[in-house]
C-alpha positions as CSV (number, residue, x, y, z in Angstrom):
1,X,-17.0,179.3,189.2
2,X,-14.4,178.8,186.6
3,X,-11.9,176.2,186.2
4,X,-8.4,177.2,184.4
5,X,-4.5,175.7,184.2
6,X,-1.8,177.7,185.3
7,X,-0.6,178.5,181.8
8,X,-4.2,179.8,180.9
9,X,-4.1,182.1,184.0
10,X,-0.4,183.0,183.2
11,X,-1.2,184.4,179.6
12,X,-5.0,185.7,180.1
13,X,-4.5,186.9,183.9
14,X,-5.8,190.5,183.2
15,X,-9.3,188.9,181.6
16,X,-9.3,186.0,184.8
17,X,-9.0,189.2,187.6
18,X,-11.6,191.0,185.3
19,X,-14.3,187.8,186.0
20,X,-12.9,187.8,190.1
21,X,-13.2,191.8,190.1
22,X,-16.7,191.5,189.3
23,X,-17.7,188.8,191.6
24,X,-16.5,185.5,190.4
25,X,-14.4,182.9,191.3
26,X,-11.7,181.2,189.7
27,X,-10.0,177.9,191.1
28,X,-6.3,177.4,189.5
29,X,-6.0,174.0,188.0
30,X,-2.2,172.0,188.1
31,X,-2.4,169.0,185.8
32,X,-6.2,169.2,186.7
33,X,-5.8,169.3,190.3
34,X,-7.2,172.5,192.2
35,X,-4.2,174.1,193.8
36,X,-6.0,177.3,194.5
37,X,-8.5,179.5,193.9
38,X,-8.8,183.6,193.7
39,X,-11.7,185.5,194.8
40,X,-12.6,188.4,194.8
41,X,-11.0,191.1,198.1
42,X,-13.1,192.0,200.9
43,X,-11.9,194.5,203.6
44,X,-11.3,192.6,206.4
45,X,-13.1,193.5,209.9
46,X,-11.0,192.8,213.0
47,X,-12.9,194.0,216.2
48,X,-8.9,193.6,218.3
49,X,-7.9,196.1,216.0
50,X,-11.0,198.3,215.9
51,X,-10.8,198.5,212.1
52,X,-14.3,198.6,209.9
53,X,-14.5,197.8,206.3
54,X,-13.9,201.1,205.6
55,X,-10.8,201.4,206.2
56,X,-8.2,201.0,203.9
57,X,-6.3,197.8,204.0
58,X,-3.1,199.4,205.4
59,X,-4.8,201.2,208.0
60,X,-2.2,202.4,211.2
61,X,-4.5,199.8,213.1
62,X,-4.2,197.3,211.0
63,X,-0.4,197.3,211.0
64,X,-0.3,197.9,214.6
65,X,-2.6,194.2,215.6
66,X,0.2,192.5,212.1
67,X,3.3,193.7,214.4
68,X,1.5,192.6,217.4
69,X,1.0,189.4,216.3
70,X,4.7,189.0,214.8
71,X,3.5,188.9,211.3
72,X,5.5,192.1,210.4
73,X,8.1,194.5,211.8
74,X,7.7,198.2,211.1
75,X,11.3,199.9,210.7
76,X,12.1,202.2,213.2
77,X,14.7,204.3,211.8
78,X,13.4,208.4,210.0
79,X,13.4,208.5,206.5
80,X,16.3,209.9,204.7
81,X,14.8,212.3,202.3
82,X,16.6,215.1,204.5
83,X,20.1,213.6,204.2
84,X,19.5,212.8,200.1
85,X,18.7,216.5,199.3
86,X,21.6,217.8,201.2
87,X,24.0,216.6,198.1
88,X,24.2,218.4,195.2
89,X,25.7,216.5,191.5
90,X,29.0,217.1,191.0
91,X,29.9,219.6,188.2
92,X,32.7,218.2,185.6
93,X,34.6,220.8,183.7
94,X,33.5,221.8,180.4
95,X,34.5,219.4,177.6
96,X,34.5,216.2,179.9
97,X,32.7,213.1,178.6
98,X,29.9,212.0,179.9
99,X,29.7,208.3,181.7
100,X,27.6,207.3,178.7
101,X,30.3,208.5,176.2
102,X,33.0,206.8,178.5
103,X,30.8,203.7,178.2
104,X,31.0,203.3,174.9
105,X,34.4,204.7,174.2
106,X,35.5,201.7,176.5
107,X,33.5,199.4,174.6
108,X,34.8,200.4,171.2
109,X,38.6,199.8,172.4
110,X,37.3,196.4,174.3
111,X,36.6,195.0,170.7
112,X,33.7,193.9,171.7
């Protein structure tokens, strides 16, 4: 098991989730007082929601048994993917700017 300080886990997190991904553990040190520790995932196995370990972790049953237990609420409302592809960009006439040129054109006469 390793020991490390929060600014050692801020700047070498990537090499820290390396030593968890292959089995080890690492306990998070705050003015050398554990505050936490990582380890590494394990599916989890929930017999209520009839899940198995190999499942993936945001299985349907596995959302259904977090809304059951108030944890989350699903939305209940259809995606709008239909309504977004209904509008087509608006064409400007030839030889208008465009919002980038505006932009800076603004900024030029702002004096800033």
């Amino acid at each position: 098991m390793k020991r490390v300080k929060i600014a050692d886990l801020k700047n070498n997190l990537s090499q820290h989730l390396l030593y968890v991904r292959e089995g080890g553990v690492v306990t998070v040190l705050d003015r050398d007082t554990p505050v936490a520790r990582i380890v590494p995932f394990e599916a989890l196995e929930d017999a209520e929601a009839g899940a198995s370990t190999a499942d993936p972790y945001w299985a349907r049953e596995r959302l259904a048994l977090l809304e059951r237990k108030a944890v989350i609420t699903r939305g209940r409302t259809r995606p709008r993917a239909g309504w977004a592809g209904a509008w087509r960009p608006t064409k400007l006439p030839a030889g208008t700017p465009s919002a980038t040129e505006i932009l800076l054109q603004m900024r030029r006469e702002s004096g800033r």
